[in-house]
C-alpha positions in Angstrom: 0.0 0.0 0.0 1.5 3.5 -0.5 1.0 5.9 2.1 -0.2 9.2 2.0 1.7 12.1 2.2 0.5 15.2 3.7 2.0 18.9 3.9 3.3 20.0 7.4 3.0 23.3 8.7 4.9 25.4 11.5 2.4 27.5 13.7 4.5 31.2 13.7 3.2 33.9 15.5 2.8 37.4 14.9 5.9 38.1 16.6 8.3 35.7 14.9 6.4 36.3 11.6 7.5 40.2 11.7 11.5 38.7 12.7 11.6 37.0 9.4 9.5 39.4 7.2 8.3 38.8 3.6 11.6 38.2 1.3 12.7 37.1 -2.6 14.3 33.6 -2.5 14.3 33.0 -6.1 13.5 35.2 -8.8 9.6 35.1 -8.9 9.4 33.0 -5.5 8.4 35.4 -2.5 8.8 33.9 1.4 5.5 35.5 3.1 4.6 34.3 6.3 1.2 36.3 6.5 -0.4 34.5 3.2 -1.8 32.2 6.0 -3.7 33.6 8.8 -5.3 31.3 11.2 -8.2 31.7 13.4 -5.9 31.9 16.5 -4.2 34.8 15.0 -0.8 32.3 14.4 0.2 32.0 10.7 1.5 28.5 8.7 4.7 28.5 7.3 5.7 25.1 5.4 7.9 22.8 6.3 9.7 21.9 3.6 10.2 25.5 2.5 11.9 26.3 5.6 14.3 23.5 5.2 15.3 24.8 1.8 15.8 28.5 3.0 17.4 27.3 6.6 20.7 28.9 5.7 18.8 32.3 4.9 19.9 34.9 7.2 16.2 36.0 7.8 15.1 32.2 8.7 17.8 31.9 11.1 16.3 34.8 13.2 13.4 32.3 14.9 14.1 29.2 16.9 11.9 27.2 14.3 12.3 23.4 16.5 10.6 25.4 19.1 7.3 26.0 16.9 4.1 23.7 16.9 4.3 21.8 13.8 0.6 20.6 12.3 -0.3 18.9 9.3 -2.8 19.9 6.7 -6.1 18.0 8.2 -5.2 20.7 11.3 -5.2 23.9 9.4 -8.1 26.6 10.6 -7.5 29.8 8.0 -9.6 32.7 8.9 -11.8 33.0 5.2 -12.9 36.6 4.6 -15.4 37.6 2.4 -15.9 40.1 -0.3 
């Protein structure tokens, strides 16, 4: 059987969001931790792309193995409407 793989999320909050800030990795590719606002006013930040970027000087300003990490069944985005 194959298993199922599912995207995993850190929990940043507002705080740690505003250390790291919205920043150009590649041409065309923008880091922005606020795309993702959560009901409990904590944003999602992927996994994976962290990994990638870990040697960016702007990920290295939050303790990231300290952060609640959730997976993709857990996510509660605040939806605003029109």
């Amino acid at each position: 059987m194959g298993s199922l793989i599912m995207n995993t999320f850190y929990k940043i909050s507002k705080l740690d969001a505003n250390k790291v800030g919205s920043f150009e990795y590649e041409i065309g590719y923008e880091f922005n931790p606020f795309c993702n606002e959560q009901v409990d006013e904590t944003y999602l930040v992927w996994v994976d792309l962290v990994e990638q970027l870990k040697d960016n000087e702007n990920i290295k300003k939050v303790d990231w193995s300290q952060l609640e990490v959730i997976d993709e069944t857990q996510i509660n985005t605040k939806i605003t409407n029109i």
